[in-house]
VEXTOR-187601 format. One record per residue (C-alpha): residue number from 1; residue in three letters; y, z negated, x. Coordinates in nm, 2 decimals. Example, Ala and Ser with C-alpha at 12.3 -4.5 7.8 and 13.67 -1.06 7.14 Angstrom:
<r firo="1" voro="Ala" Y="-0.45" Z="-0.78" X="1.23"/>
<r firo="2" voro="Ser" Y="-0.11" Z="-0.71" X="1.37"/>
% end
This chain:
<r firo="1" voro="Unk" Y="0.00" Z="0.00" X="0.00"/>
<r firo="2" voro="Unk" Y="0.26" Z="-0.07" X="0.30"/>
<r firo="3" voro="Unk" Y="0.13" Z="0.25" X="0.41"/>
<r firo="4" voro="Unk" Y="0.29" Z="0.39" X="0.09"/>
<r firo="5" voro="Unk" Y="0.57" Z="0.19" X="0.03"/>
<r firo="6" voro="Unk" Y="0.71" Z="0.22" X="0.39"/>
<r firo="7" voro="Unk" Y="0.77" Z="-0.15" X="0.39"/>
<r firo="8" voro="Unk" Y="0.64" Z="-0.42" X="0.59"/>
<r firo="9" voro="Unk" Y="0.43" Z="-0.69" X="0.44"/>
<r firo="10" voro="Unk" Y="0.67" Z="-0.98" X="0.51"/>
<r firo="11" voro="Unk" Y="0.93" Z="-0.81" X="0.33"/>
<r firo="12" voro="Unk" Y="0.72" Z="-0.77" X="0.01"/>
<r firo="13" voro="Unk" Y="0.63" Z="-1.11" X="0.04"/>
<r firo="14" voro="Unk" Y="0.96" Z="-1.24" X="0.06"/>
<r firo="15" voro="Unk" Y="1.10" Z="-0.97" X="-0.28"/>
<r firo="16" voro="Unk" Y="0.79" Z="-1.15" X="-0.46"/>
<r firo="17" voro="Unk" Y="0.86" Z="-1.52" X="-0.39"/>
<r firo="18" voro="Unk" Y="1.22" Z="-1.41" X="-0.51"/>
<r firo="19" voro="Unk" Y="1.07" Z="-1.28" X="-0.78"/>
<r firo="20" voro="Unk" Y="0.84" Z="-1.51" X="-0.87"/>
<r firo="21" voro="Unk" Y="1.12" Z="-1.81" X="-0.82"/>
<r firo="22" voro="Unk" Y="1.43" Z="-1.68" X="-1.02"/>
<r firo="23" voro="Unk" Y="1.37" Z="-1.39" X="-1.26"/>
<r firo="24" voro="Unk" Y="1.07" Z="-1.53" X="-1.48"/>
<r firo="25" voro="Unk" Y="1.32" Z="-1.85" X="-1.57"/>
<r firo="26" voro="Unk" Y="1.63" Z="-1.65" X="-1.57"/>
<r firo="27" voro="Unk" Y="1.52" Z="-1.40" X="-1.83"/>
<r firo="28" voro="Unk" Y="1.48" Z="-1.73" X="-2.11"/>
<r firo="29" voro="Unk" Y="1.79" Z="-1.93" X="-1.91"/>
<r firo="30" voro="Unk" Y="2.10" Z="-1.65" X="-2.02"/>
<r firo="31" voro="Unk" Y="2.01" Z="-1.70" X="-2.36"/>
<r firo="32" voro="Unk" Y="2.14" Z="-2.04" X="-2.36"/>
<r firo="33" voro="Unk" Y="2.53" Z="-1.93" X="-2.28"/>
<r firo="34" voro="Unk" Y="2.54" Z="-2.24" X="-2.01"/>
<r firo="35" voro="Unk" Y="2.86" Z="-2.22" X="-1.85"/>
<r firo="36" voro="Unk" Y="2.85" Z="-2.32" X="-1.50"/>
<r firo="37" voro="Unk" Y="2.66" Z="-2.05" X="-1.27"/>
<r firo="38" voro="Unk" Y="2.48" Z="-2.28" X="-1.03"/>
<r firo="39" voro="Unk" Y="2.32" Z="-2.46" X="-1.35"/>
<r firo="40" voro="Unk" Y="2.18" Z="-2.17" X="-1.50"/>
<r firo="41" voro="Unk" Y="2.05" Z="-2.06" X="-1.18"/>
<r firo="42" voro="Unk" Y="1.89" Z="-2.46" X="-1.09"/>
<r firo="43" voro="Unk" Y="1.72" Z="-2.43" X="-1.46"/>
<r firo="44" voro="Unk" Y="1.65" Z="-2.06" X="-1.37"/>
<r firo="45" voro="Unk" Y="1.44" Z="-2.16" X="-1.05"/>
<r firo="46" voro="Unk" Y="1.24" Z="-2.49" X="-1.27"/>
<r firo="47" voro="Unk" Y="1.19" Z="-2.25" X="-1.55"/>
<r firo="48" voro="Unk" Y="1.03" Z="-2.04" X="-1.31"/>
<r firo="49" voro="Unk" Y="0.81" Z="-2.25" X="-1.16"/>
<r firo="50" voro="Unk" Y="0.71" Z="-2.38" X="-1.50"/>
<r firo="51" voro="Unk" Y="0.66" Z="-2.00" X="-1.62"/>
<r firo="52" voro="Unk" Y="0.47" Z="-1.93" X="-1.28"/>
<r firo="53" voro="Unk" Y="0.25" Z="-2.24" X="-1.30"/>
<r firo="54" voro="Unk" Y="0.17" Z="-2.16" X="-1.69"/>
<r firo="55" voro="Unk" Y="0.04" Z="-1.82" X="-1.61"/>
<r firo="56" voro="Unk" Y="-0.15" Z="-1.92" X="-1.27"/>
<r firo="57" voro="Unk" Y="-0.36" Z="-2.17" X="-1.49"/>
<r firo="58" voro="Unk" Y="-0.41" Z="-1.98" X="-1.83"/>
<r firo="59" voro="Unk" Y="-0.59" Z="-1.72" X="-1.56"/>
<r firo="60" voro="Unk" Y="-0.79" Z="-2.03" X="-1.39"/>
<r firo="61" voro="Unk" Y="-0.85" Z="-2.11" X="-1.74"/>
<r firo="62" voro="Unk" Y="-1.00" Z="-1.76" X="-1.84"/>
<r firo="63" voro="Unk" Y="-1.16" Z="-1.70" X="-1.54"/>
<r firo="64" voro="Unk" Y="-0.97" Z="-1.42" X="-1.48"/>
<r firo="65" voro="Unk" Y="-0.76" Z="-1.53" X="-1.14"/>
<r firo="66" voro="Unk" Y="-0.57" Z="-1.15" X="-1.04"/>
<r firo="67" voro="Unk" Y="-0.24" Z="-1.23" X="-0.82"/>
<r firo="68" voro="Unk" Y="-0.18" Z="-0.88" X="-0.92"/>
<r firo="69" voro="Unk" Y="-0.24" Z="-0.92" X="-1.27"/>
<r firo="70" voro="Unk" Y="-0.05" Z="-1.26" X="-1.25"/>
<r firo="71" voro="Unk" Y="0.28" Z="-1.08" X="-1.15"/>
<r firo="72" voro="Unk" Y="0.21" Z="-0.80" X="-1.43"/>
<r firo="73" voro="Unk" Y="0.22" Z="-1.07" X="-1.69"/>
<r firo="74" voro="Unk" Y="0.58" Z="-1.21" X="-1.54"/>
<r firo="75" voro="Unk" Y="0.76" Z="-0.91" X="-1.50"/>
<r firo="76" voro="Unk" Y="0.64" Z="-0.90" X="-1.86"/>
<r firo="77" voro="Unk" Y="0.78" Z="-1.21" X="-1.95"/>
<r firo="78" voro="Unk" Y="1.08" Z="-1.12" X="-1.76"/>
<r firo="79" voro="Unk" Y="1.10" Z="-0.82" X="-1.96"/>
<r firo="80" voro="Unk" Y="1.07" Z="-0.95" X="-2.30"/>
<r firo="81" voro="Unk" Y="1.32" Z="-1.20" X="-2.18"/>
<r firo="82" voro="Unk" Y="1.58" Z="-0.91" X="-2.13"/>
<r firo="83" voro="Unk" Y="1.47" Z="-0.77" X="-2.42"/>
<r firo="84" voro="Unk" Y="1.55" Z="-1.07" X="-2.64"/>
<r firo="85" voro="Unk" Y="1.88" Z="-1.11" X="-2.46"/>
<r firo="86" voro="Unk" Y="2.00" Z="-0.72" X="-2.58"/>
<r firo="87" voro="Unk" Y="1.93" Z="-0.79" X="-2.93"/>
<r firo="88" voro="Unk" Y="2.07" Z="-1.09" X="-2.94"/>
<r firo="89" voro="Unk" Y="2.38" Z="-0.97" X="-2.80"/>
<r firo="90" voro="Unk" Y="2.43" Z="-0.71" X="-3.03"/>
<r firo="91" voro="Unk" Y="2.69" Z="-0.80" X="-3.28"/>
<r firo="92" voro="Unk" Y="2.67" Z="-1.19" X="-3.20"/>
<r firo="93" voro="Unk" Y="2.96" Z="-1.37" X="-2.98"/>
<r firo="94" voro="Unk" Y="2.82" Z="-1.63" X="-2.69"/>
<r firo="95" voro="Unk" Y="2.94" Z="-1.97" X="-2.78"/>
<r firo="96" voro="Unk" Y="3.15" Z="-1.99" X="-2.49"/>
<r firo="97" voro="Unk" Y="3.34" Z="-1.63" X="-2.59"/>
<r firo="98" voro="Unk" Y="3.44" Z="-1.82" X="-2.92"/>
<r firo="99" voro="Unk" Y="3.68" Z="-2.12" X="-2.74"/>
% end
């Protein structure tokens, strides 16, 4: 796959723990309008985790443990996240537009 990608494997690993760390939480934490940046992103990175550690075991749990599969079903979550946060934006003012 590095082969292909034409990046080295450190890299990848360091885009995934990014991944893995900020977007899964992030996806759920804009829909709650915080305003302060640095608490959306704290709640972003223990959502995360949470997200991360939820998906690890239901696939423990199964008996189907795929890292692969495992990061499928959070940039799934991530996406259905961003998904929720369009519609809801459509048409609806974020409390802190309406001070």
């Amino acid at each position: 796959m590095a082969e292909v990608s034409g990046t080295s494997s450190s890299f990848r690993v360091a885009i995934v723990f990014w991944f893995m760390l900020v977007c899964p939480g992030m996806a759920f934490v804009r829909l709650l309008h915080l305003r302060g940046h640095l608490v959306e992103f704290t709640l972003a990175i223990g959502l995360s985790l949470a997200l991360d550690t939820i998906v690890a075991e239901g696939m423990v749990l199964a008996k189907r443990w795929s890292p692969e599969w495992g990061l499928v079903a959070l940039a799934v979550l991530c996406v259905v996240g961003a998904v929720i946060q369009i519609r809801t934006a459509d048409g609806v003012a974020a409390p802190r537009d309406l001070q």
